[in-house]
N, C-alpha and C positions, 0 to 999 in steps of 0.2 A: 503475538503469533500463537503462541500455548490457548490466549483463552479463547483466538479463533479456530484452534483446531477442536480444542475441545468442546467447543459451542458445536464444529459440522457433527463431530462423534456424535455429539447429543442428539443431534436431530435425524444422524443417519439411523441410529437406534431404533427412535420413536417413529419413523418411517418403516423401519422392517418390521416393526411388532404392529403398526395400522395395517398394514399390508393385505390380511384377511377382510378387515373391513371393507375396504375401496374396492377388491376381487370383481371379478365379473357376476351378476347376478344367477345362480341355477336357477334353473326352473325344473319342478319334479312335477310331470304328466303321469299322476295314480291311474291303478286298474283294480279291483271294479268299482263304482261308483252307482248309489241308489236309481233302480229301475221303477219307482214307485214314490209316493208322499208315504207311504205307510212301511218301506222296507228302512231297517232301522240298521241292516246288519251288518253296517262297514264304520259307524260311526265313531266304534272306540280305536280300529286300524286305523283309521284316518290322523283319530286324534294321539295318538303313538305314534305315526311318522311324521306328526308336525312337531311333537314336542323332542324325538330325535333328532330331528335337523335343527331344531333352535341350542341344543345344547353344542353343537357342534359349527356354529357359526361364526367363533373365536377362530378355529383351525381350518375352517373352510371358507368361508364368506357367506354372506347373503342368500338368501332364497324364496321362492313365491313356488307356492304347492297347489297344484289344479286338477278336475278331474280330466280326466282324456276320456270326452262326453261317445254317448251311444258306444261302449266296446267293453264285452265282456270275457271271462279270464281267456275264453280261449280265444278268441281275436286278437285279443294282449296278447301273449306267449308268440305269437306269431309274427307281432310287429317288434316286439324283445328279441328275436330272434334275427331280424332283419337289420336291429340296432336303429330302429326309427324312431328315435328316443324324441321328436320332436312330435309325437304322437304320442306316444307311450316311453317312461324310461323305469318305472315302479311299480310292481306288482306284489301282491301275497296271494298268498294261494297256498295250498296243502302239496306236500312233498311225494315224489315218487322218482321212480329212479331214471326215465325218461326225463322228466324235468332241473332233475339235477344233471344230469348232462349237457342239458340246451339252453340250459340260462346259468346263473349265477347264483345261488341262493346264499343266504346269510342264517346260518345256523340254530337260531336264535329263537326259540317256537312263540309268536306274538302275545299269543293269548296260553302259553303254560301249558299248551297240548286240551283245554278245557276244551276245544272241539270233538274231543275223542271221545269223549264221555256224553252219550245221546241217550233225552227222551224223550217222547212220542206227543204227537198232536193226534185226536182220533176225534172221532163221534160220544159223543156224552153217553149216547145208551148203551158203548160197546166196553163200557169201564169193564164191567165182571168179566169178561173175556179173557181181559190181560189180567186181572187180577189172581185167574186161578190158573194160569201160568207158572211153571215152575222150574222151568228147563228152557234150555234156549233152541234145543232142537224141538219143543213144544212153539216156540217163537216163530221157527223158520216156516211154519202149518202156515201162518198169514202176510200177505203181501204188504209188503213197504213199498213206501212210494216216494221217489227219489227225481232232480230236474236230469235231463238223457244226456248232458254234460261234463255232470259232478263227477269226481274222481269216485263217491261212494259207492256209485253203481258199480263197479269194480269190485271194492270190498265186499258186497254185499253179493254180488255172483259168484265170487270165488271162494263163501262161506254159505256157498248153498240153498240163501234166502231166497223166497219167490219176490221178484219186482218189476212195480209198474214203472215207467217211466214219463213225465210231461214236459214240452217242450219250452214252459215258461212258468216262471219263478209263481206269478199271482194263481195262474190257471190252476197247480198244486192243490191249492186249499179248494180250488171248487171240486175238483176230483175226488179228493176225500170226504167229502163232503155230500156227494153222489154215490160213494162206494165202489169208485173202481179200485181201490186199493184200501189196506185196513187200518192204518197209520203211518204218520207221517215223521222220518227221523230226524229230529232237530238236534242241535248242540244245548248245551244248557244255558247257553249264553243268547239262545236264539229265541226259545220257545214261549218263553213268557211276553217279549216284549211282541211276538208275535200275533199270540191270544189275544193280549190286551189291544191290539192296533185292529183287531180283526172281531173281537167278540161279540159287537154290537151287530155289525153286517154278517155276521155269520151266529148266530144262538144255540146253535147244536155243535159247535168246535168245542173242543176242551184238552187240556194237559193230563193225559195217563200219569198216573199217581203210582204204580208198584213197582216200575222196571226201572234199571239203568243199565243201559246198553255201554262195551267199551272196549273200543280198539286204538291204538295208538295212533294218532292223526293230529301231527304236527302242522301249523301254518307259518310261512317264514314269508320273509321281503324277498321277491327276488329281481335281479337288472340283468341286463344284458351282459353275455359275455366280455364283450366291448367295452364296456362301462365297471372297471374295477377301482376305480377311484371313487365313483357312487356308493361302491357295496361297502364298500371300507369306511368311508363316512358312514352310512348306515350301521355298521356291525360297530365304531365305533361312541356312535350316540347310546345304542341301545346298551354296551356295556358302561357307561357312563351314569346312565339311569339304574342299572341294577347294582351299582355299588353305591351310590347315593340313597336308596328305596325310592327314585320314583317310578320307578316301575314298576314295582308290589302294588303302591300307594295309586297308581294309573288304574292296575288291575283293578284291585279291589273299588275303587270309584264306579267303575262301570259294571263291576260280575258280581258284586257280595250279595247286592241284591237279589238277584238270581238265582246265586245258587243258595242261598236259604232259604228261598221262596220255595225249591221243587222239592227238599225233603229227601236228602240226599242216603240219610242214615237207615230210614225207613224203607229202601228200594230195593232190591233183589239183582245184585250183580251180576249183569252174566258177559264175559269176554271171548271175545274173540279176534282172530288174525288182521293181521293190513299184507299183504302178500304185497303192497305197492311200497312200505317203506324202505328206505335207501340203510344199508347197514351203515350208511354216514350218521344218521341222528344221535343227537346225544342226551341217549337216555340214560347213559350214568351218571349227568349230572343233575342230582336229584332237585336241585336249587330252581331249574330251569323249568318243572313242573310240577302242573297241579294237581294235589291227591287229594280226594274227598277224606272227611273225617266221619 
């Protein structure tokens, strides 16, 4: 009798600790998902919240990660909003204090806030221009050219700059490129892999070499209000990875290159406001972003 109780104990055990295993499968519908063979700029987000949800498959079970095809950030927020998660249940996107209200965000800036730190794609013959720049209100004299979307159009009008705006991610580079606008503001995470995917079809693009532009501009995971058992797996993968290092080690896989490549120490700092950030971020905790050297 003893050793068959203790045989069911045994087994009852080893059935509540499989438990996660067997779980029903998630499925996580990301938002945004590449508009082009040649747009590169969701690939290291992608590859973060797969390796998230792998760390976290012990305590939650299973999962299959997919994009939620044709729907960009702002069609997502919309369908996150409606909790259409069999459409959309994952987004990142940059923080503001509207969208902290209407979704769920997980505080956790993906990429270290390295979006906040922007430098320019322009015309090759227009280097000297920027070069003898030396003030940022000398800056604000030429037009940035921005997708009529982005949250930066925002930033960027409420810090006084002139900007164009285009209705689509590729059409961008033919515009600068024509001169409706004078550069083009990228992340640093952005611009190189951009040049390079673009340089042969376009021979007169180039990466400005003297600026670095910089307002605090956070990207986090965010789910639907609805979905707080999602964010909390999320917010607890990613801290999982930052106490292990894989997510320094995530980072720097994807950015090191990058940001050595633009020449970070050489550039002429100039900062300015985000009037859209939420006094929720947390910039005091310095661990969580990245500061050029």
């Amino acid at each position: 009798m003893k050793v068959l109780l203790k045989t069911s104990l045994i087994g009852l055990i080893l059935h509540c600790i499989a438990l996660p295993v067997f779980a029903q499968e998630l499925t996580v519908n990301y938002s945004p998902s590449p508009v082009s063979k040649d747009d590169t700029r969701f690939i290291y987000a992608i590859s973060l919240l797969t390796h998230v949800l792998n760390k976290t498959i012990v305590t939650h079970g299973p999962f299959k990660i997919q994009p939620a095809k044709g729907m960009n950030v702002g069609r997502a927020i919309e369908f996150l909003k409606k909790n259409d998660e069999n459409t959309v249940n994952v987004i990142w996107t940059t923080s503001s204090k509207e969208r902290e209200s209407s979704l769920l965000p997980i505080r956790i800036p993906i990429r270290k806030g390295l979006l906040g730190y922007r430098i320019f794609l322009i015309k090759k013959e227009d280097q000297k221009k920027f070069t003898n720049i030396q003030t940022v209100e000398q800056l604000k004299q030429l037009r940035v050219g921005q997708g009529h979307i982005w949250n930066d159009v925002k930033v960027f009008k409420e810090n006084d700059f002139g900007i164009v705006t285009g209705p689509n991610y590729e059409g961008l580079f033919r515009m600068l490129l024509k001169g409706r606008f004078d550069y083009f503001s990228r992340g640093i995470n952005e611009a190189p892999s951009e040049y390079e995917s673009r340089k042969d079809m376009y021979p007169n693009l180039a990466i400005e070499e003297s600026i670095l532009l910089y307002y605090p501009w956070p990207k986090y995971f965010f789910t639907s209000l609805k979905t707080p058992e999602l964010a909390q797996r999320i917010e607890q993968g990613l801290k999982m990875m930052i106490e292990d290092g894989s997510f320094e080690a995530l980072f720097l896989k994807y950015h090191k290159e990058d940001i050595d490549r633009v020449n970070l120490k050489d550039r002429k700092l100039f900062r300015i406001s985000n009037p859209l950030l939420p006094d929720t971020a947390p910039l005091e905790q310095k661990d969580l972003w990245f500061v050029p050297m």
